[in-house]
N, C-alpha and C positions, 0 to 999 in steps of 0.2 A: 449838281452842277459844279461845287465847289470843287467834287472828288475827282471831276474830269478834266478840270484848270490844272491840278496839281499834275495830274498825268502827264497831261500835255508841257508843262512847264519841263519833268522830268524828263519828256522827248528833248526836248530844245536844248538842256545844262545838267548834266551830269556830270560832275567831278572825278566824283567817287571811283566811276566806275569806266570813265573816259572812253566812251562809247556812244552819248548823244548829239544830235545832229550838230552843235558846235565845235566839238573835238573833233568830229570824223572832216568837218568841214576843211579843221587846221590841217589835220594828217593829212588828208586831200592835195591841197594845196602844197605842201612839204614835197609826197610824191611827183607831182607835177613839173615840180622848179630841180629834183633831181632827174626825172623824165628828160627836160630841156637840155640839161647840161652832159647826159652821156651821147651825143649822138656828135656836139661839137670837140668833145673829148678823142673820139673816136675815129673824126675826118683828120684831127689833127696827127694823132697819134699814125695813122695810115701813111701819112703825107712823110714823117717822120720815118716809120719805116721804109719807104720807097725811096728816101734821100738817103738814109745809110747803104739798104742793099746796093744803089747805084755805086756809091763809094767805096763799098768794097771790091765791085767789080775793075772800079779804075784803076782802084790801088794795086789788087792782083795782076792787071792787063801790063800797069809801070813796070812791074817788075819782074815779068815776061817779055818783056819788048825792051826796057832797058829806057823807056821814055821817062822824065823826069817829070815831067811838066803833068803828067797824068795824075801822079802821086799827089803833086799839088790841087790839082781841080779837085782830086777824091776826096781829100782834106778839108778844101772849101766846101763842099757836099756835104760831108761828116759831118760838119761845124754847123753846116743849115740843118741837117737832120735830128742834130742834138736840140740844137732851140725847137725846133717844132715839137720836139717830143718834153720838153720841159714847157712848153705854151701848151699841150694837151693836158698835163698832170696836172698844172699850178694854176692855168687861167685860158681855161679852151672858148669863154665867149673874147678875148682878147682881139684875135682877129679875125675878123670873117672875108671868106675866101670862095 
């Protein structure tokens, strides 16, 4: 009986060999909380790209047309597209959208 406490004990806390049910539980849980965090990374990062591409398009459009004012909006665009894309790398639970 005792040889199968110790067994069992070895399921439960391994050190050694960071493999029994309380390691695998930590590593677990680690995967999980990086799980979470690539998908809010990923809306932001999106969002990010779709405010540059539009900025480029303005910016191109100002200075085919001769519009100023475009140049400007594409800028404002650019300047949102960068934050989103620095809130996707640095801290994507930040805001939720």
């Amino acid at each position: 009986m005792q040889a199968w406490r110790v067994t069992i004990d070895c399921y439960e806390s391994e050190p050694s060999t960071n493999e029994s049910h309380k390691e695998l539980t930590v590593r677990a849980q680690a995967a999980e909380a990086s799980r979470d965090h690539s998908p809010a990374a990923n809306d932001r990062l999106d969002l990010s790209t779709t405010a540059l591409q539009i900025a480029i398009v303005l910016a191109s459009a100002s200075v085919v047309l001769g519009i100023g004012w475009l140049a400007c909006i594409g800028g404002g665009l650019g300047l949102v597209g960068l934050a989103f894309a620095l809130i996707g790398w640095f801290a994507p639970a930040l805001v939720h959208l």
